[in-house]
C-alpha positions as CSV (number, residue, x, y, z in Angstrom):
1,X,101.1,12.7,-12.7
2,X,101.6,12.2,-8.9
3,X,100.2,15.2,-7.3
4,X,102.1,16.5,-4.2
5,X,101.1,20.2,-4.3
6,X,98.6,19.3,-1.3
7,X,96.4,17.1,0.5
8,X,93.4,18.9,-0.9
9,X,94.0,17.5,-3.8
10,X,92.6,13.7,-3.5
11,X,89.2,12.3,-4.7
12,X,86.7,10.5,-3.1
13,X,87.0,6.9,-2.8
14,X,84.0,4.5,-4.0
15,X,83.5,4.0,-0.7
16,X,82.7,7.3,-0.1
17,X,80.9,7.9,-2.9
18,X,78.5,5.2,-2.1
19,X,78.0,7.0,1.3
20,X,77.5,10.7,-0.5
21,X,74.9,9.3,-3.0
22,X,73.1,7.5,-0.1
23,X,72.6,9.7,2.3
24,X,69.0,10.8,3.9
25,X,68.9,14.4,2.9
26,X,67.1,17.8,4.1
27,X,67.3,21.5,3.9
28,X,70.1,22.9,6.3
29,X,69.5,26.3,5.9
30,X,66.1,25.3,8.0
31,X,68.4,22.8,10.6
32,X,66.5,19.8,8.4
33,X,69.6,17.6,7.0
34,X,70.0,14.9,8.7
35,X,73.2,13.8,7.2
36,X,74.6,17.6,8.5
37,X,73.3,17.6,11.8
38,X,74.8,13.9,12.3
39,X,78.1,14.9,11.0
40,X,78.3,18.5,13.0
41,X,77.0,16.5,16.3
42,X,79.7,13.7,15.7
43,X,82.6,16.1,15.0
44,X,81.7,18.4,18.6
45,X,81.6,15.3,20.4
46,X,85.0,14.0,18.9
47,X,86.2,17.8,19.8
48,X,85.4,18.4,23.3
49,X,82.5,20.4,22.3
50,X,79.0,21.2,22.5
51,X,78.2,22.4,19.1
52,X,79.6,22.5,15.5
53,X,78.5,24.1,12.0
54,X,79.3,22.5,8.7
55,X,81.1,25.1,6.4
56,X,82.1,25.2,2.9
57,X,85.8,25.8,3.4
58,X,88.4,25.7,6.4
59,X,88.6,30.1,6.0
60,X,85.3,30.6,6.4
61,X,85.4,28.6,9.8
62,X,88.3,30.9,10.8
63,X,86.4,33.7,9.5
64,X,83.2,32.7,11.9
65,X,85.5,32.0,14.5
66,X,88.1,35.0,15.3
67,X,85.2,36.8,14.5
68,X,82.7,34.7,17.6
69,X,86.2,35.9,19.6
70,X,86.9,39.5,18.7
71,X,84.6,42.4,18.5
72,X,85.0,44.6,15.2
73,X,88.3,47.4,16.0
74,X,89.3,44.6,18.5
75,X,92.4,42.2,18.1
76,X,93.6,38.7,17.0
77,X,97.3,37.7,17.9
78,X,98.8,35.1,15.4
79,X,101.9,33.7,14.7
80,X,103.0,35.8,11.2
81,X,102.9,33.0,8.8
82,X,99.7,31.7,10.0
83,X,97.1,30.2,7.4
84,X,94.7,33.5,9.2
85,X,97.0,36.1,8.1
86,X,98.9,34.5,5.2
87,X,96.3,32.5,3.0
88,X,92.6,34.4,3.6
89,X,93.1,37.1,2.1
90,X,92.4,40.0,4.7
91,X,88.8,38.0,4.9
92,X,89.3,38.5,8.8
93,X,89.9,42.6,8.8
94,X,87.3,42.6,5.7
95,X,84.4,40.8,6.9
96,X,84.8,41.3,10.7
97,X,87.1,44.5,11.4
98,X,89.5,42.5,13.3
99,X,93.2,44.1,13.6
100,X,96.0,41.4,13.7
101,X,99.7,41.4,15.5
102,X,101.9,38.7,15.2
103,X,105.1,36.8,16.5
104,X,107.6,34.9,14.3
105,X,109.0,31.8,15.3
106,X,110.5,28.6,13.4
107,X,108.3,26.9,12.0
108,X,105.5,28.2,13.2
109,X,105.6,27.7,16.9
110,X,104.6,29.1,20.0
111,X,106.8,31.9,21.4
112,X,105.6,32.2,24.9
113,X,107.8,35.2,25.5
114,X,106.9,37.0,22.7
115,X,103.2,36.5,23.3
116,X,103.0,37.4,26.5
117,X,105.1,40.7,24.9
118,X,102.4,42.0,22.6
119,X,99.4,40.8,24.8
120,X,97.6,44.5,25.4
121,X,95.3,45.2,27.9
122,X,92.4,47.2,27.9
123,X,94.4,50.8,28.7
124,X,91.2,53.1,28.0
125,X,89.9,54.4,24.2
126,X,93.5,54.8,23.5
127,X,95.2,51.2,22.5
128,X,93.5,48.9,20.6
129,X,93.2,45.6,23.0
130,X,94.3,41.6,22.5
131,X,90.6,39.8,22.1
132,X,92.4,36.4,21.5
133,X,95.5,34.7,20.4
134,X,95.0,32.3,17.7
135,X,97.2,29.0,17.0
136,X,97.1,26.8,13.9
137,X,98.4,23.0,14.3
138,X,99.6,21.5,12.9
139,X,101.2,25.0,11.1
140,X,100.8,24.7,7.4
141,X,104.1,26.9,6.0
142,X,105.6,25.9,9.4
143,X,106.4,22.3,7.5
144,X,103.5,21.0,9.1
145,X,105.2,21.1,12.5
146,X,102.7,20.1,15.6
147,X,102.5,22.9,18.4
148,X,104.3,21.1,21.5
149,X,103.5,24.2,23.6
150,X,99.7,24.3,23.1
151,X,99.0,23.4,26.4
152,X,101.2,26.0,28.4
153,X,99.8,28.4,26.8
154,X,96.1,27.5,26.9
155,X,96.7,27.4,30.5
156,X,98.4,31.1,30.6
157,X,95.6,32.3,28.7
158,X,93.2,30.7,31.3
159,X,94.7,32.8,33.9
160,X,94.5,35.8,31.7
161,X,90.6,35.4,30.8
162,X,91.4,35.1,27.2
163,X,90.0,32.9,24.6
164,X,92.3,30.7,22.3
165,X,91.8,30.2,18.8
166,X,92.0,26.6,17.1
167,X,93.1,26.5,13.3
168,X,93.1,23.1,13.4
169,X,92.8,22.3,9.8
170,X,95.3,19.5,9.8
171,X,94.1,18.6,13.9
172,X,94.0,15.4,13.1
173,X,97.4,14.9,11.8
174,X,98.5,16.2,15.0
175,X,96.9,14.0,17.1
176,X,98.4,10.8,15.2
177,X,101.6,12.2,15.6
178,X,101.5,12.4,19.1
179,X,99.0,9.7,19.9
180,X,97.2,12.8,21.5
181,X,92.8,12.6,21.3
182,X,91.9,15.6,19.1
183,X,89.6,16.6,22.0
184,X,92.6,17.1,24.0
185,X,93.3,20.1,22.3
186,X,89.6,21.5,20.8
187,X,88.9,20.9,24.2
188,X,91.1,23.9,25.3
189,X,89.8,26.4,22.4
190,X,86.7,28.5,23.0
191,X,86.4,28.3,19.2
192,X,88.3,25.6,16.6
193,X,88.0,24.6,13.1
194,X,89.2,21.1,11.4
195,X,89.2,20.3,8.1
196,X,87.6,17.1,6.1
197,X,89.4,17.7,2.8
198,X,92.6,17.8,3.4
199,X,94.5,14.6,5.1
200,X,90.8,13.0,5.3
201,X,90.1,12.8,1.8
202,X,86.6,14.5,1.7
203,X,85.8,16.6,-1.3
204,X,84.5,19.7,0.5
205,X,84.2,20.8,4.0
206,X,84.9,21.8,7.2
207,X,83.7,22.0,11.0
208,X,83.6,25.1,13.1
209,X,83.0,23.7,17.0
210,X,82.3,25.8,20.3
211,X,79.9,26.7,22.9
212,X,75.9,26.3,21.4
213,X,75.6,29.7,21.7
214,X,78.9,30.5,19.6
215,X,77.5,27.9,17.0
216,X,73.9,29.7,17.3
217,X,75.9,33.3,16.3
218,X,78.1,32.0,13.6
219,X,75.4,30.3,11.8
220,X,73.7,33.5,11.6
221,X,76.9,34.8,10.1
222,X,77.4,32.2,7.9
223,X,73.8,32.9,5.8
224,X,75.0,36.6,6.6
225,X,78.5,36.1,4.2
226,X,76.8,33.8,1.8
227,X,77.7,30.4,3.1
228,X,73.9,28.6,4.0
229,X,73.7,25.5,2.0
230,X,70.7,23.3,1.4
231,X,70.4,19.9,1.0
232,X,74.4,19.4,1.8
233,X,74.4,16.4,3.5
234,X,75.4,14.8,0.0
235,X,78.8,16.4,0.9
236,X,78.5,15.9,5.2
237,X,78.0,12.3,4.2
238,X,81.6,12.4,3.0
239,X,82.8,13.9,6.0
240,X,81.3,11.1,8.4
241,X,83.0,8.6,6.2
242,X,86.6,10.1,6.3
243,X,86.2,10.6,10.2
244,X,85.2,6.9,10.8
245,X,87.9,5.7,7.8
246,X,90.6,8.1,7.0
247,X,92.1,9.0,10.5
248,X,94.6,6.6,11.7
249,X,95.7,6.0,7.7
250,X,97.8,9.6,8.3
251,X,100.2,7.4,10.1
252,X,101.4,6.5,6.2
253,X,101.3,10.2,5.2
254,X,103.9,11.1,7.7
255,X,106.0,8.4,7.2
256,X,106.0,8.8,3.1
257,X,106.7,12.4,3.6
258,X,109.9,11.1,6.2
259,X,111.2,8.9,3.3
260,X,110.9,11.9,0.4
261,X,112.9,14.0,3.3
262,X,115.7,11.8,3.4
263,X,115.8,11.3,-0.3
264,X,115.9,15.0,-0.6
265,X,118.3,15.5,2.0
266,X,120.7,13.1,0.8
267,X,120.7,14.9,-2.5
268,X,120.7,18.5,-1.5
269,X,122.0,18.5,2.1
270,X,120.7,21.3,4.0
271,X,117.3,21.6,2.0
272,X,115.6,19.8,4.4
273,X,116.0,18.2,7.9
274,X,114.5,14.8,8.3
275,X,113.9,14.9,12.0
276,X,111.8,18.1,12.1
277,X,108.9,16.4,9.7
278,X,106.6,15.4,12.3
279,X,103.6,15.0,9.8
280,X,103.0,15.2,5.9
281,X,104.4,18.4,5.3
282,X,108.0,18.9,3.6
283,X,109.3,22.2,3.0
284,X,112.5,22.5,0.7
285,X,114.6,25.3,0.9
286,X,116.1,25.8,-2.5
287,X,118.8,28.6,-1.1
288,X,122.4,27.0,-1.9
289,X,121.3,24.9,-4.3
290,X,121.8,26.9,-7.4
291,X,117.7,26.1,-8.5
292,X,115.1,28.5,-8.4
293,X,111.3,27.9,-7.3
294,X,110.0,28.0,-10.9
295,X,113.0,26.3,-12.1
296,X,112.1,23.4,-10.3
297,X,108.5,23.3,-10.5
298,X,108.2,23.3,-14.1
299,X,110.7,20.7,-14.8
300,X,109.2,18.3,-12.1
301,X,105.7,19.1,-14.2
302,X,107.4,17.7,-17.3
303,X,108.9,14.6,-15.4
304,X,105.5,13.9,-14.2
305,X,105.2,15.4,-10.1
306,X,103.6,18.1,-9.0
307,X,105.1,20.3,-6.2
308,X,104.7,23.8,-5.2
309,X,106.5,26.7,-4.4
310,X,105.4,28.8,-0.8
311,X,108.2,31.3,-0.6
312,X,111.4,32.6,-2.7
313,X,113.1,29.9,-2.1
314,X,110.7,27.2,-0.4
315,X,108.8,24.4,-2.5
316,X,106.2,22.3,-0.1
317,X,105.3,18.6,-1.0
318,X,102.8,17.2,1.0
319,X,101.7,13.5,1.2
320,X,98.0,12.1,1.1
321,X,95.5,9.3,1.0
322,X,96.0,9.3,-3.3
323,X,100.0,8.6,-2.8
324,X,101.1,5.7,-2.4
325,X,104.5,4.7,-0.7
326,X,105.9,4.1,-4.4
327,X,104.4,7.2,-5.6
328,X,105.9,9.5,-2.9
329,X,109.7,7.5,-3.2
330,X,109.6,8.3,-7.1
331,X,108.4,12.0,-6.5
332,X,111.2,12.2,-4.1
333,X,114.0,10.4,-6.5
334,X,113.2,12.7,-9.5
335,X,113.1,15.5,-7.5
336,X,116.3,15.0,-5.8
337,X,117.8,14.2,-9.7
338,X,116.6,17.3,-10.8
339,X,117.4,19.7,-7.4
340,X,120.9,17.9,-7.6
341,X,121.1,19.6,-11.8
């Protein structure tokens, strides 16, 4: 099988194996894991930041950090296919009271206009009031497209006193594609997450970064929901490798998910637009094709790729560390054989 549905599918590497089952280990709950505190330290510094807490998953960072931004009844401004709003289940209005409005844009981007339409004041115990705006780049079911207008509007949000909100779960791919430092945007966050097990090829993890005394608070919250581990540096160990190793490999992601692009485009024109797959994200529209999601899906299973379906009429194939350049080129050429009927 070559498995496309995500980047969260790969496996550690000997490599990184060897590092997991050699690591010095403690008890984080009590701060004493070396392998953790090296691997938080290491990813704050790369980030702009003073502080970071090793989580279990990439939601639970988001969870800890709208929630280190907005007070319960307060509100979170997203774009509406955000991975905050879309993928965590209501965790964000469940576990921390936090009301969300949203703006729709293609592929996920920054609307200034709109933003700056639904930011709300405080108008008195009338009107519930914009705590922060949060932004996720790359943006997941946005095709993985990077944000190109992160800046202005970390600067308009300066003016307006209001903290920004990094979902960076795919940060780093981001900042390969634009030869960008990933401190260059953390930096401008009062709260960001990235992700290890995604494009980096850990099994588990991510980092939540901020002020010390943001990282002080959302450790308390993460015993609080359940998420204090103990001798986890088997798993930060991982982590430390794929930030040293797997960063500047993404290059190859994008560019195998460029090539299964074209090949798609070529055999479905319209499904897909080359130029606008800036990292290893491709979304397929299936509308005009004549195919359905499921349609497709299955009989790619039974030719031997995985792919997945994110909408009516969308599939999403994303390239990773486990795909090689002749893995993703056969993906794409069966897939375009069986799109094309």
């Amino acid at each position: 099988m070559i498995d496309l549905r995500s980047d969260t599918v790969t496996r550690p590497s000997a490599e990184m194996l060897a590092a997991m089952t050699s690591a010095p280990l403690g008890d984080d709950v009590y701060g004493e894991d070396p392998t953790v505190n090296a691997l938080e330290e290491r990813v704050a510094g790369l980030l702009g930041h003073e502080a970071g807490l090793f989580t279990v998953t990439g939601s639970l960072a988001n969870v800890l950090g709208v929630r280190a931004l907005v007070p319960r009844g307060g509100e979170v401004l997203c774009e509406a296919s955000a991975h905050i709003v879309r993928a965590e289940l209501g965790s964000h209005a469940v576990s921390g009271g936090v009301t969300t409005r949203t703006w729709s844009a293609p592929s996920g981007q920054i609307d200034l206009e709109q933003i700056r339409t639904l930011i709300a004041p405080d108008l008195g115990p009338y009107f519930v009031q914009t705590s922060a705006v949060s932004v996720e780049n790359t943006h997941n079911f946005g095709g993985g497209a990077v944000q190109h207008l992160f800046d202005t509007l970390a600067d308009e949000l300066d003016a307006r006193g209001l903290p920004l909100h990094l979902d960076g779960a795919r940060l780093w791919n981001a900042a390969v594609a634009t030869g960008r430092t990933v401190a260059s945007y953390a930096s401008r966050a009062a709260a960001a997450s990235v992700c290890l097990s995604k494009g980096l090829g850990a099994p588990v993890g991510s980092v939540l970064v901020g002020s010390a005394e943001l990282i002080r608070e959302a450790r308390v919250w993460r015993k609080r929901l359940g998420g204090g581990w103990r001798q986890a540096g088997v798993l930060a160990a991982a982590g430390l490798y794929a930030v040293e190793h797997n960063v500047e490999r993404l290059a190859e992601d994008h560019a195998n998910a460029r090539v299964v692009a074209e090949v798609l485009a070529d055999a479905a024109p319209g499904s897909v637009k080359p130029d606008q797959v800036e990292t290893n994200i491709v979304v397929v529209d299936l509308a005009g094709t004549g195919r359905t999601v499921p349609e497709v899906v299955a009989e790619a299973r039974d030719a031997g790729v995985l792919v997945g379906g994110v909408g009516a009429t969308q599939l999403r194939i994303v390239t990773h560390l486990d795909a090689s350049a002749a893995d993703c080129h056969s993906a794409a050429a069966t897939l375009a054989r069986i799109i094309a009927g």
